[in-house]
N, CA, C and O of each residue as an XYZ file, in Angstrom:
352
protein
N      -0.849     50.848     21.523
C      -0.994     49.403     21.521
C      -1.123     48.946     22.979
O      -0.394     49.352     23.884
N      -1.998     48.171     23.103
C      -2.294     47.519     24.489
C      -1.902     46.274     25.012
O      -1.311     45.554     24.207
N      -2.096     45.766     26.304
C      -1.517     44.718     25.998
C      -2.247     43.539     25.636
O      -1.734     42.488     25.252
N      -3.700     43.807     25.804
C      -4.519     43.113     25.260
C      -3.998     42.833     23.232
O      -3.522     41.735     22.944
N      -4.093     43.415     22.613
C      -3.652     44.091     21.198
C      -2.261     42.773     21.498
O      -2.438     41.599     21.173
N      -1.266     43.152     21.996
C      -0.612     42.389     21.787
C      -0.380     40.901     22.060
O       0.543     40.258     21.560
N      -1.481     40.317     23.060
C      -1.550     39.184     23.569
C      -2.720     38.472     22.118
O      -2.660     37.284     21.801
N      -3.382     39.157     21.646
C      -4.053     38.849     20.893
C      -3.194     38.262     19.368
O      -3.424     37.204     18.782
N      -2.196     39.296     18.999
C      -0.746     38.955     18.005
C       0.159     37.738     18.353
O       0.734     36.973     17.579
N       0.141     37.750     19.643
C       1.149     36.400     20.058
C       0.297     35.285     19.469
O       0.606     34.333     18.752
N      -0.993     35.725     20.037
C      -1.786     34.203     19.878
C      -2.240     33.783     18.414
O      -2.523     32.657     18.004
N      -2.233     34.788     17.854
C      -2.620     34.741     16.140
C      -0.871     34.282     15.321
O      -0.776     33.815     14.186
N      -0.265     34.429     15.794
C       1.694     34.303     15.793
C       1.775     32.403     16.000
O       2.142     31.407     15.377
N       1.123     32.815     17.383
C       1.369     30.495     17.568
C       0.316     29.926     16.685
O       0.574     28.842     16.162
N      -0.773     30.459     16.451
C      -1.791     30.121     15.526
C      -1.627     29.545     14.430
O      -2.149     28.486     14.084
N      -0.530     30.539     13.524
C      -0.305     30.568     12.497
C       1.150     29.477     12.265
O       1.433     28.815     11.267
N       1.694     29.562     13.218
C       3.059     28.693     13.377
C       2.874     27.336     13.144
O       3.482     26.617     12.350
N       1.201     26.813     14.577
C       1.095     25.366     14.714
C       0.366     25.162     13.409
O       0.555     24.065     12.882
N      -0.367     25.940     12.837
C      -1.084     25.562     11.482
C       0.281     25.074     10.304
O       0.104     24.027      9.681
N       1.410     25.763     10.094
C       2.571     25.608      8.831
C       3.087     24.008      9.937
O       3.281     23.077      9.155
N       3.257     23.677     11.028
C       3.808     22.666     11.349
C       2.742     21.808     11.262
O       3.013     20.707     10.781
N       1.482     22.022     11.628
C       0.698     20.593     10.683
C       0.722     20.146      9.251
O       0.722     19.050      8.690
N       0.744     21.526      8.830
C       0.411     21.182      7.141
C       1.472     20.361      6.711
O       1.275     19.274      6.167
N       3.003     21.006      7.013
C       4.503     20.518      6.948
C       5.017     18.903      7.344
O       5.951     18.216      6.930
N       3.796     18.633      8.473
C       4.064     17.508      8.869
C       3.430     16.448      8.642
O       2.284     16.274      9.057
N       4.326     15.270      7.693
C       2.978     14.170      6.975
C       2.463     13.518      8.039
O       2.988     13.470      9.152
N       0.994     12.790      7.576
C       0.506     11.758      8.737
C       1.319     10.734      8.866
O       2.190     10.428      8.052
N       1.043     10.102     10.001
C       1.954      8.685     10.489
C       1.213      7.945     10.518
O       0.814      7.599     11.630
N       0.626      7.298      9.270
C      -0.202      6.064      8.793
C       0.479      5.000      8.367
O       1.348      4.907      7.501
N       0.039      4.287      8.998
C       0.951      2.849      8.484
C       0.874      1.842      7.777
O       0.307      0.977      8.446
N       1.202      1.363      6.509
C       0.681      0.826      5.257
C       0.301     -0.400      6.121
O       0.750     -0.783      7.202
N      -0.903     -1.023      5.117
C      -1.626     -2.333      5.738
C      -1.357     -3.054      5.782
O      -1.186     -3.456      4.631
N      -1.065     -3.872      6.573
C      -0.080     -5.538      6.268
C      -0.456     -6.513      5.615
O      -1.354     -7.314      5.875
N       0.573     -6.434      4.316
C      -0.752     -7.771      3.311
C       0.379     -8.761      3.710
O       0.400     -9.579      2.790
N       0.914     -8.950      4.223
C       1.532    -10.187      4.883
C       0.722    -11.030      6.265
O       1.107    -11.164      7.427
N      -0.194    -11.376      5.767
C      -0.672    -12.093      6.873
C      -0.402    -13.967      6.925
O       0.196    -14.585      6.045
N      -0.854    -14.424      7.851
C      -0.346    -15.706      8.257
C      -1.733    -16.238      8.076
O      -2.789    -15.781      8.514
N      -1.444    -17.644      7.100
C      -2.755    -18.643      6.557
C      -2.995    -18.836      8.456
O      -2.389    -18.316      9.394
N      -4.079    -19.755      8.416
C      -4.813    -20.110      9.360
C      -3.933    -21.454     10.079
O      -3.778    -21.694     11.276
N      -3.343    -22.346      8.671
C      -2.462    -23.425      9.188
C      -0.744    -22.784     10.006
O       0.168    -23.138     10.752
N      -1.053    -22.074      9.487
C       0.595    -21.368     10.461
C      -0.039    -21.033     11.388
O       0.013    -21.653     12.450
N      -0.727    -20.062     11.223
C      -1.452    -19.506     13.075
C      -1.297    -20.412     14.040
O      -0.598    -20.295     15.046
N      -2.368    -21.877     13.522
C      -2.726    -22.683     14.287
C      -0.978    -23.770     14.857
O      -0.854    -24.400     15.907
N       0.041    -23.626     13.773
C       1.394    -24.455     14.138
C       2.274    -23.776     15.566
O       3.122    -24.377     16.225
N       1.776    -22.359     15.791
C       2.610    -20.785     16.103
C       1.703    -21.352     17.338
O       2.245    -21.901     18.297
N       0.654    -21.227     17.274
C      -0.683    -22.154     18.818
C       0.194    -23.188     19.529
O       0.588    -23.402     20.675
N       0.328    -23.787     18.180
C       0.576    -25.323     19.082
C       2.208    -25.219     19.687
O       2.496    -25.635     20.809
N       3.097    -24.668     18.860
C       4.214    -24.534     19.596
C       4.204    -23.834     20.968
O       4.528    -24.316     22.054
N       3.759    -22.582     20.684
C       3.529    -21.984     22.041
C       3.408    -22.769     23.321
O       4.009    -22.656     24.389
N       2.000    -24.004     22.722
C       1.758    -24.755     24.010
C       2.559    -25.548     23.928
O       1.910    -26.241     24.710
N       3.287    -26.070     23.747
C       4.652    -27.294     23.521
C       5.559    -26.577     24.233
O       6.190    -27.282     25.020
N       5.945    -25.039     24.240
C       6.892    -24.842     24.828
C       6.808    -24.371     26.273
O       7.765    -24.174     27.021
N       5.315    -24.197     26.595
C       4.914    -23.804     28.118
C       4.847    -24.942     28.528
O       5.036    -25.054     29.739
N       4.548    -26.292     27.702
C       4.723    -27.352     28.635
C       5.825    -28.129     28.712
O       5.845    -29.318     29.031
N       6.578    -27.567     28.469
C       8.153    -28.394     28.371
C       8.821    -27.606     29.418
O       9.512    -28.159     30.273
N       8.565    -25.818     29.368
C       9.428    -25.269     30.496
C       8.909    -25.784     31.856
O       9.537    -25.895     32.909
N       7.490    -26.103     31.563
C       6.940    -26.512     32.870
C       7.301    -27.912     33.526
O       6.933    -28.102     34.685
N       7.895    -28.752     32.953
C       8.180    -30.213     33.111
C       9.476    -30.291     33.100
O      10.091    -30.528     34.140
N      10.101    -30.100     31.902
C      11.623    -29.798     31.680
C      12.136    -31.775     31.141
O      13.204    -32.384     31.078
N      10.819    -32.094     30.896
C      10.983    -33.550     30.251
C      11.713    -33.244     28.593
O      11.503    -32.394     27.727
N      12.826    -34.642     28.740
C      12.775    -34.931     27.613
C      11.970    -34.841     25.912
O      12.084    -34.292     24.817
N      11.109    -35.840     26.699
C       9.985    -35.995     25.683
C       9.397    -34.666     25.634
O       9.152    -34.578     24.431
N       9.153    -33.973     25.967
C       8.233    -32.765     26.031
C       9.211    -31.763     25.072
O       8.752    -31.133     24.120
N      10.597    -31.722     25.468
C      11.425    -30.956     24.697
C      11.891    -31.030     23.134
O      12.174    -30.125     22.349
N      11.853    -33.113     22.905
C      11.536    -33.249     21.619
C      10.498    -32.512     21.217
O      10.729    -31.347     20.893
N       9.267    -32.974     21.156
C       8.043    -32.608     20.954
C       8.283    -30.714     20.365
O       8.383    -30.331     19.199
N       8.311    -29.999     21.429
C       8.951    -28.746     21.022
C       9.519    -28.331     20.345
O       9.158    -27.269     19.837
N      10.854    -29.014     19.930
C      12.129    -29.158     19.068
C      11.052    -29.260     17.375
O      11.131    -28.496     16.413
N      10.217    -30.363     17.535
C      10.165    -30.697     16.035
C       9.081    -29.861     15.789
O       8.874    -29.456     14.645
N       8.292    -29.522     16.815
C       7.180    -28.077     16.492
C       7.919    -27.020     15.617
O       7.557    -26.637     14.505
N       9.246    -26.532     16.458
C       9.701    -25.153     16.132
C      10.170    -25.785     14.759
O       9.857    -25.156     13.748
N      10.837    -26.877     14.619
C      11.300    -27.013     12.780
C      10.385    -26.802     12.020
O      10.340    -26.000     11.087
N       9.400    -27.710     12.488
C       7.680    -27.607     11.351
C       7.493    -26.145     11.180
O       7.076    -25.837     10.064
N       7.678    -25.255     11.934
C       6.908    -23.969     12.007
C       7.603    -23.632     11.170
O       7.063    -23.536     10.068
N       9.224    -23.262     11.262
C      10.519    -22.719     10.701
C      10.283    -23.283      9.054
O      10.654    -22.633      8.077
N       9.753    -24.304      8.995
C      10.001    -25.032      7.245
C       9.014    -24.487      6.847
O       9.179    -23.950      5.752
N       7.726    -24.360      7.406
C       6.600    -23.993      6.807
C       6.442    -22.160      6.717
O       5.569    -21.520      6.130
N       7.306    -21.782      7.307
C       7.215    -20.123      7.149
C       7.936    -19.896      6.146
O       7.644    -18.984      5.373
N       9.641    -21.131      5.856
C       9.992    -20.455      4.808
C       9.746    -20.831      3.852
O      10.408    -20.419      2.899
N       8.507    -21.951      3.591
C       7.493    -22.272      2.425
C       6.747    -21.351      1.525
O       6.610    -21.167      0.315
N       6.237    -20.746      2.892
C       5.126    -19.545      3.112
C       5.824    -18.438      2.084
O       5.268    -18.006      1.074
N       7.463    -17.977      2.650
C       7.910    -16.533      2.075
C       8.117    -17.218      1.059
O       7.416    -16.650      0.222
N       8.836    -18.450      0.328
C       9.078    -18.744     -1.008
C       7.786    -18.561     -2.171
O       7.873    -18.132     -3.322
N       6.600    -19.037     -1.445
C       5.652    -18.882     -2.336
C       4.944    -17.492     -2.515
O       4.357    -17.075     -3.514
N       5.166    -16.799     -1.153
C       5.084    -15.412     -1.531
C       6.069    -14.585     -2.652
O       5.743    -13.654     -3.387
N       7.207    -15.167     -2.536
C       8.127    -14.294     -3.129
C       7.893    -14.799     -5.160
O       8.066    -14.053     -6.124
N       7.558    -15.962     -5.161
C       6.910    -16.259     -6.384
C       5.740    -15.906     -6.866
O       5.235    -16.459     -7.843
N       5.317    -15.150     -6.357
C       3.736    -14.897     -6.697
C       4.290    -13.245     -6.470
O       3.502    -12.307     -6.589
């Protein structure tokens, strides 16, 4: 036996190893998200965003209301969103 002969066995050895650890190992696919967000939430999730870059930016009152009743609207209407999901 040579050592060629045997370098050739090692490699037919890991060959055979990494082949049983693919087969063994499931894919990491990730189910599709049927939870998506209507277009009117997107667009509430927009507008808060900008309500709240312009409030940190000012640090006004008014600007922080404004913000305040964004994030409720958003908050009521998402858990609108999961109620009617969860009914359907």
């Amino acid at each position: 036996m040579t050592n060629r002969d045997i370098e050739d066995y090692v490699h037919q050895l890991v060959h055979i190893m990494q082949q049983a650890a693919w087969n063994s190992t499931p894919n990491p696919h990730k189910p599709p998200t049927t939870d998506t967000c209507t277009p009117t939430i997107k667009q509430e999730i927009l507008d808060k965003r900008q309500l709240r870059k312009q409030w940190q930016q000012s640090r006004s009152p008014q600007d922080k209301a404004k913000f305040s009743k964004a994030t409720t609207e958003l908050k009521q209407l998402l858990l609108d969103h999961k109620q009617q999901a969860i009914q359907t």
